[in-house]
C-alpha positions as CSV (number, residue, x, y, z in Angstrom):
1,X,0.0,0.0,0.0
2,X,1.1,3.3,-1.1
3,X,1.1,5.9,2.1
4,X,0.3,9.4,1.6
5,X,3.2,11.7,2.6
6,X,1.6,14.7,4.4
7,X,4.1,17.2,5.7
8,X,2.7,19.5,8.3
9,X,4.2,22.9,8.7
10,X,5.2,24.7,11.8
11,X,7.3,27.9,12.6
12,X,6.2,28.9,16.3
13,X,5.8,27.4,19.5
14,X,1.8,28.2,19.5
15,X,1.5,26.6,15.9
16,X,2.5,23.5,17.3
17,X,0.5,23.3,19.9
18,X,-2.6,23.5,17.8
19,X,-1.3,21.0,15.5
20,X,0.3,18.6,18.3
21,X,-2.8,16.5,18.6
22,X,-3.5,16.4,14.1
23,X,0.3,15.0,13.9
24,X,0.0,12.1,16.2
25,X,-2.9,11.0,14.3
26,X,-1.4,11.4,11.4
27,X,1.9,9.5,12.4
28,X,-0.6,6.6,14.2
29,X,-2.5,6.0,11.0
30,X,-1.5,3.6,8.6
31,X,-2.9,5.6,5.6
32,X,-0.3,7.7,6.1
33,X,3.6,8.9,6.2
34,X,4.2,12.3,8.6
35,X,7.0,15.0,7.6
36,X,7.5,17.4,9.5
37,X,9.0,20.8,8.4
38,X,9.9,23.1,11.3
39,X,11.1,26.9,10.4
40,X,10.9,30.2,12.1
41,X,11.0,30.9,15.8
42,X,11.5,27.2,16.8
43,X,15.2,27.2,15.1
44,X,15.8,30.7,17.6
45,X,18.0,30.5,20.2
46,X,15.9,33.8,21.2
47,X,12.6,32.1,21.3
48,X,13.9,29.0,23.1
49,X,15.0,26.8,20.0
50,X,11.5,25.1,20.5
51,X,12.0,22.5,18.0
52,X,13.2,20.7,20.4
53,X,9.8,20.5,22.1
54,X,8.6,18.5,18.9
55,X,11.7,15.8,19.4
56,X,11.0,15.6,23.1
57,X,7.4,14.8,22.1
58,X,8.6,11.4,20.1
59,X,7.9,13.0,16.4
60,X,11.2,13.3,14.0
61,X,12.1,16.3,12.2
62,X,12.5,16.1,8.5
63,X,13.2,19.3,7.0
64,X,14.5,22.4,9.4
65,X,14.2,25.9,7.2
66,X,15.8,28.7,8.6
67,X,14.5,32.0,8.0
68,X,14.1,34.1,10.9
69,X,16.7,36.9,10.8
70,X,17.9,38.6,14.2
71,X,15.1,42.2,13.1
72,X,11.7,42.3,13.7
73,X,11.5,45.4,11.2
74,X,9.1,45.4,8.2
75,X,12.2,45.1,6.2
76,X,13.3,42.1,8.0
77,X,10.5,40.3,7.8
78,X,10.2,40.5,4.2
79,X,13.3,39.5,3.8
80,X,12.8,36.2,5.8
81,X,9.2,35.8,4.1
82,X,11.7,35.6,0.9
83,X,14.3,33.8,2.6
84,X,11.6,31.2,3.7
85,X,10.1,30.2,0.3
86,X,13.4,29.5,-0.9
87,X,14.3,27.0,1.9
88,X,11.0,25.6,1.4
89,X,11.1,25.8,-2.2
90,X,14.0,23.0,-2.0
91,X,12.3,21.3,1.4
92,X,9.6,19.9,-0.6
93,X,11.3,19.2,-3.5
94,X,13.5,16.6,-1.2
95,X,10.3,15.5,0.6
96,X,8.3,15.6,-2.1
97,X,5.3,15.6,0.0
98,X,1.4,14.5,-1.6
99,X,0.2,17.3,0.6
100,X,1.0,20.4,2.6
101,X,-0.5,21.1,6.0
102,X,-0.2,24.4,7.4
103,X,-2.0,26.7,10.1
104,X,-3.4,30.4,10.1
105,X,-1.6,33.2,9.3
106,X,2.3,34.1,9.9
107,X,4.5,35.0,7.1
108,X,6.3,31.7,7.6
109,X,3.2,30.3,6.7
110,X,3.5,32.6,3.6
111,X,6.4,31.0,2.7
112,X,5.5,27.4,2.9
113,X,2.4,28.3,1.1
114,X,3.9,30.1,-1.6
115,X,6.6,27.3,-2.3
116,X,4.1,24.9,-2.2
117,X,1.5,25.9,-4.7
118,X,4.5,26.9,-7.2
119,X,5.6,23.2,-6.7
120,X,2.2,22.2,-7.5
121,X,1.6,20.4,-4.0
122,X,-1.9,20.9,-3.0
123,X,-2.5,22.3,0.5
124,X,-4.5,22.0,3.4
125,X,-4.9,25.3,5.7
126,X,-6.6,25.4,9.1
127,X,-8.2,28.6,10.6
128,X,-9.0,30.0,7.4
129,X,-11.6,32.6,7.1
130,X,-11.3,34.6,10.7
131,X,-11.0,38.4,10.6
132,X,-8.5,40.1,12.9
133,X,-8.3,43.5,11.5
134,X,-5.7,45.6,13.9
135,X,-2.8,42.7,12.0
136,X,-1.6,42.3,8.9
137,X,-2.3,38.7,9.3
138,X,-5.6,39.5,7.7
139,X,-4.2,39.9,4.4
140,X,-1.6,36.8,5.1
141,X,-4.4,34.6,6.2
142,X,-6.7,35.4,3.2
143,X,-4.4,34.8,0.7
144,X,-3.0,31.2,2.2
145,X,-6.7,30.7,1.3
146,X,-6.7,31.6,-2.2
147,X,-3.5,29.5,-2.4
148,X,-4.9,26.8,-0.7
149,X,-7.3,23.5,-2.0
150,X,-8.3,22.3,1.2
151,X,-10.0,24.2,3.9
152,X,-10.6,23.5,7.5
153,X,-12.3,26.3,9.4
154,X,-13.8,26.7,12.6
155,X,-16.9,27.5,12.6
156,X,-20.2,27.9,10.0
157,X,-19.5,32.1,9.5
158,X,-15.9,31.1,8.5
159,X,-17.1,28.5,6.1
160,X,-19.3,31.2,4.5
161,X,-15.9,33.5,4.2
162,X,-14.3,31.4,2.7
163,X,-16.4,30.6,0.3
164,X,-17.5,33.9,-0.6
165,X,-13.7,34.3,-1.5
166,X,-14.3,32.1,-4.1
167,X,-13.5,28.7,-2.5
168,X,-15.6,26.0,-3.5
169,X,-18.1,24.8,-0.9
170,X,-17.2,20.9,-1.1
171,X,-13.8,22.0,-0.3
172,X,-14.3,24.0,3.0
173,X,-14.9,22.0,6.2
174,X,-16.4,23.4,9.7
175,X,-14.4,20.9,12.1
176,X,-14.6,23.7,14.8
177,X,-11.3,24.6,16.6
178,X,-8.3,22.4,16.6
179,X,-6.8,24.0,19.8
180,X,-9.9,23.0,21.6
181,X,-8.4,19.4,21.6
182,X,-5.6,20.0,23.7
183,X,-8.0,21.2,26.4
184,X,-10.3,18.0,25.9
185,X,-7.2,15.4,26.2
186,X,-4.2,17.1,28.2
187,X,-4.3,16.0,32.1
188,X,-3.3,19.5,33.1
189,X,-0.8,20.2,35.8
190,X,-2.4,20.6,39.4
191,X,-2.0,23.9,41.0
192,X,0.9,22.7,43.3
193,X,2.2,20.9,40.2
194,X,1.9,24.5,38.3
195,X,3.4,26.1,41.0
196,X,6.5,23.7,40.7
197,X,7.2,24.0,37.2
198,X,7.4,27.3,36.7
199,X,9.0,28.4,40.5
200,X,6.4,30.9,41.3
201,X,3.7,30.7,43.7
202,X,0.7,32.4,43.2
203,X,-1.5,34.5,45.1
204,X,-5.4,35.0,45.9
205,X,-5.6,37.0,42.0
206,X,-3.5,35.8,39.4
207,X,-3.5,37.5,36.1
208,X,-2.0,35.8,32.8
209,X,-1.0,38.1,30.0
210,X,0.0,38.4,26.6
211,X,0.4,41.0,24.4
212,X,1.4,40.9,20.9
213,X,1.8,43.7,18.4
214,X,-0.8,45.6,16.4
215,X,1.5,45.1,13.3
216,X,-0.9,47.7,11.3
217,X,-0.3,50.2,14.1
218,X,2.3,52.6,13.5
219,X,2.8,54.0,16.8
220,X,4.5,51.2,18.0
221,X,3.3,49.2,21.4
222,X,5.4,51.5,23.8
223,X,2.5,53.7,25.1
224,X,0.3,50.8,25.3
225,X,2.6,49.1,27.4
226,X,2.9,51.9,29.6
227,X,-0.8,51.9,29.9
228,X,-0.8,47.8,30.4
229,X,1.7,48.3,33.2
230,X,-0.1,51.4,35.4
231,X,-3.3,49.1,35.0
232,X,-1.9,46.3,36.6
233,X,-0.2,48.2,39.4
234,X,-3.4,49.5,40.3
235,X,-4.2,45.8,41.4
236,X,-0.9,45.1,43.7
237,X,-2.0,42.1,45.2
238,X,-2.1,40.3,42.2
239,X,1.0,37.9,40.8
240,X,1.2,38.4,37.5
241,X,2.3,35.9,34.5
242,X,3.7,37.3,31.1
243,X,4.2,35.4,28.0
244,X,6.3,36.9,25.4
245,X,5.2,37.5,21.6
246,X,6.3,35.9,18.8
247,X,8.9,37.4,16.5
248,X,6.3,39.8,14.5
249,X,7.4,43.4,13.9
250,X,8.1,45.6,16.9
251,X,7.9,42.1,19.3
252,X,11.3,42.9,20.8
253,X,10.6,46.0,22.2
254,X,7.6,44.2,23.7
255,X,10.0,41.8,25.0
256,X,12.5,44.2,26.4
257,X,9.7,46.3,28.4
258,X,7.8,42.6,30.1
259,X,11.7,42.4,31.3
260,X,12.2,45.6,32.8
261,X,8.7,45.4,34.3
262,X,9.6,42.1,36.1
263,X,12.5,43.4,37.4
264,X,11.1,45.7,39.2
265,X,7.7,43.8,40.2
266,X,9.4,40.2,40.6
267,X,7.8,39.3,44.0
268,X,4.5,39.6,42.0
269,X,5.7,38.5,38.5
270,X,7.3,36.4,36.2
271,X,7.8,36.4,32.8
272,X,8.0,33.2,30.3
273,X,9.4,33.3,26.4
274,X,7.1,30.2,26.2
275,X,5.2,28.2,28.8
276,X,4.6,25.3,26.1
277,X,1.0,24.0,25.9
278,X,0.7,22.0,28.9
279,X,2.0,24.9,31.0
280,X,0.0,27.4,29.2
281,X,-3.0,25.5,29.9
282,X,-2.7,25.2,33.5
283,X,-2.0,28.6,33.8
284,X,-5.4,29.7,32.2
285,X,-6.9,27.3,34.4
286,X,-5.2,28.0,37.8
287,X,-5.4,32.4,36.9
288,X,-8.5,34.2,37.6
289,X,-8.2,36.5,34.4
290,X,-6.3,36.6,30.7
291,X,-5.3,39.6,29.5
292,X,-3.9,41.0,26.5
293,X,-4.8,40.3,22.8
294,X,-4.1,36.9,21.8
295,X,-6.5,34.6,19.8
296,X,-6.2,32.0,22.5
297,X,-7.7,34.1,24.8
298,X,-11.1,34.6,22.0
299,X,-10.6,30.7,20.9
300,X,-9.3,28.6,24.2
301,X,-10.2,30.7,27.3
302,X,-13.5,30.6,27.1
303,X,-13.8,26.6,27.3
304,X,-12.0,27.2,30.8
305,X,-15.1,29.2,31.9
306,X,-12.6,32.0,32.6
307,X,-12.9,35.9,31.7
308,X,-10.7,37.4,29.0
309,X,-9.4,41.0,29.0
310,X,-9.2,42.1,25.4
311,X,-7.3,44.8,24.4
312,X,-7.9,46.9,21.4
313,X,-8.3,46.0,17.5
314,X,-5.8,43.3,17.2
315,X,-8.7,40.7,17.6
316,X,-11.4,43.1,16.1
317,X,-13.8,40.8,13.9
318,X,-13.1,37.2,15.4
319,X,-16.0,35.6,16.9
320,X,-16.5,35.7,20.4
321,X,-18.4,34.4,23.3
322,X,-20.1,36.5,26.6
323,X,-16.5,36.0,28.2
324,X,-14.7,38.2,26.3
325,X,-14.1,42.1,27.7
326,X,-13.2,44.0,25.1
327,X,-11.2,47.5,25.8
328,X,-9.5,50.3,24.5
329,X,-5.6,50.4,25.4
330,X,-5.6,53.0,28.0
331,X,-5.4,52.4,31.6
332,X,-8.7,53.7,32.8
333,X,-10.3,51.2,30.3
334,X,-8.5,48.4,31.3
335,X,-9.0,48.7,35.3
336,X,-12.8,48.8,34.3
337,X,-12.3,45.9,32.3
338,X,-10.5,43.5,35.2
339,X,-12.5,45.0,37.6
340,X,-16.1,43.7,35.8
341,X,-14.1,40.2,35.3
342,X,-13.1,40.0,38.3
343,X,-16.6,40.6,39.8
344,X,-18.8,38.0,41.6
345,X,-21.5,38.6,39.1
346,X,-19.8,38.1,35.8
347,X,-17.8,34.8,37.3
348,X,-21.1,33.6,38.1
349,X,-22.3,34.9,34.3
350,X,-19.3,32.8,32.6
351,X,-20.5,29.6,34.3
352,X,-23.6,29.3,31.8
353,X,-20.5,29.6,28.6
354,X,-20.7,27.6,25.8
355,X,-17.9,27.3,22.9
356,X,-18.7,28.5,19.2
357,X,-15.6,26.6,18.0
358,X,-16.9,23.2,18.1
359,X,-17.1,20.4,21.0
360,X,-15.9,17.4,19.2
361,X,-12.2,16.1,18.6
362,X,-11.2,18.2,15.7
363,X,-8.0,16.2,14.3
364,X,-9.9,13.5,14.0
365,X,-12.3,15.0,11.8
366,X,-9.6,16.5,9.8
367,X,-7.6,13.0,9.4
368,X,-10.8,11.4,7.9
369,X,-11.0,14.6,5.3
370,X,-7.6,14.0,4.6
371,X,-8.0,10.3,3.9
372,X,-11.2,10.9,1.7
373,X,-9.5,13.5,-1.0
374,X,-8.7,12.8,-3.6
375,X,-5.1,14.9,-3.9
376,X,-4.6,14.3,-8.3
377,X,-7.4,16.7,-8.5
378,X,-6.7,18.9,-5.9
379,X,-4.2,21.3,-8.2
380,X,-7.8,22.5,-10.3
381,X,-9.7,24.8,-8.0
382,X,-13.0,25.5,-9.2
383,X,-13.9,29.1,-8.7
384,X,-17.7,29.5,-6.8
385,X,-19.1,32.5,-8.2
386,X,-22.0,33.7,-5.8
387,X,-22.7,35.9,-8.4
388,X,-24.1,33.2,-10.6
């Protein structure tokens, strides 16, 4: 029996953990061989050199592409987007994969994508069809989906996105949210065990937070920061977790100001360039709030029955549930914000949550998909018109 090579893509620590649970199925099923092509933040020794998280976790590397130069400026991230399709371009020609898997919306995405549809590879993309307008990953993530034959999207609105971009409907699958797997079959750390494995202890309110840039901003993330900070100090019995961004435009000086904050604050906070998913995890289910603007705290949070703190436009246009408190990035706004999630009646609100991303194992759903395709024909897209 001939096995179907599907090489799954993955350049940040985050990206993995979505996919974690879609790779062992794929490496468990006979139907199937599993390549794995690792680029981007995992090959930084400033980000942790996370790739070799995906070792420890049993799976083999096949193809490392290095791309990530030492500048988080527009100009060097174009030139790594570059960089990237040319180490990818020769990646799959050495694999010579029957399909490309690859997740959301990061230039190294991009660059997969782009190698991979001018080598005539079909692809597979998860999380298409999501609006986060404050980012440039808008534009990123729509166009992986007009590069892309194979669509699986999270919920029924996305569906409809994508295929009024022109994506033919028997190509676009609702699985619901492939991160939501994690929480459904990870035994998470205990609070002692927590506690223990990241050498803090925390406190009556615990706060996690992450903050990433507003890449179509172009006042930087200084005086939002500054904002962040004076918020938080106005609640200075509460130990405070940071997780650091990834390596998008202007996510050093975010970086550099967490560190500086910590320093000062460190018998009330600590500071993580990545917590991995377990970790992570445990930490939204042992804190009282999530703050910042990351997806997971739209996507993942809310399964946990926890508030989220949303800050400004990065998120603006994802779907979201009852749990999420959005805010403008200024510190006034913000203390209102924590102070209505932290509040006896909207933790008694968030107990009647329910997810809009799905409640069934997504990967599983995907495999099957993936085993039912029929990849020769993939390469034609037919164009749906809803004009006609």
């Amino acid at each position: 029996m001939n096995r179907r090579k599907i090489c799954v893509v993955t350049g940040t620590r985050a990206e993995y953990g979505l996919l974690y649970w879609l790779m062992k199925e794929i490496e468990s099923d006979e139907s199937f061989e599993l390549q794995i092509a690792v680029t981007g933040m995992h090959l930084s020794p400033e980000f942790g050199l996370t790739y070799k998280l995906i070792e420890q976790d049993g799976f083999t590397i096949h193809e490392k592409i290095e791309m990530l130069l030492s500048s988080d400026t527009p100009v060097g991230i174009a030139t790594s987007l570059g960089l990237g399709t040319i180490g990818f371009a020769s990646a799959f020609d050495r694999l010579k994969p029957d399909i490309v898997v690859v997740l959301g919306d990061r230039f190294e995405t991009m660059a997969a994508t782009q190698a991979a549809m001018i080598a005539r590879i079909p692809i597979a993309h998860l999380y298409g069809g999501e609006i986060t307008e404050g980012v440039i990953d808008e534009a990123i993530r729509h166009s992986i989906t007009k590069m892309a034959h194979y669509h699986f999207v999270s919920t029924d609105s996305y569906r409809k996105r994508v295929i009024q971009l022109g994506e033919h409907p028997e190509r676009v699958f609702n699985v619901g949210a492939i991160g939501l797997d994690n929480i459904r079959k990870m035994k998470l750390l205990t609070k002692t065990e927590f506690e223990n494995s990241i050498d803090f202890t925390l406190g009556e309110l615990n706060f996690l937070v992450t903050y990433h840039p507003v890449t179509l901003d172009r006042s930087g993330p200084e005086e939002t920061m500054v904002e962040l900070f004076a918020a938080l100090d106005h609640f200075p019995n509460a130990k405070i977790i940071f997780t650091k961004p990834n390596s998008d435009t202007d996510g050093r000086i975010i970086s550099k100001m967490i560190d500086e904050y910590v320093s000062v604050n460190q018998n009330r906070s600590i500071s993580f360039t990545s917590l991995g998913q377990l970790r992570y995890l445990s930490a939204i289910q042992h804190v009282d709030l999530v703050i910042g603007n990351s997806s997971s705290g739209i996507i993942e949070v809310p399964s946990f029955k926890k508030a989220t703190i949303n800050l400004g436009n990065r998120q603006r246009g994802r779907l979201r549930t009852d749990s999420i408190i959005d805010c403008e990035e200024q510190r006034s706004s913000i203390i209102n914000a924590i102070q209505k999630g932290i509040s006896i009646e909207f933790q008694q609100e968030l107990q009647n949550l329910r997810s809009p991303y799905g409640e069934e194992y997504v990967s599983l759903k995907i495999l099957e998909i993936l085993k039912n395709v029929d990849y020769k024909d993939s390469l034609m897209k037919p164009f749906c018109d809803l004009g006609t």
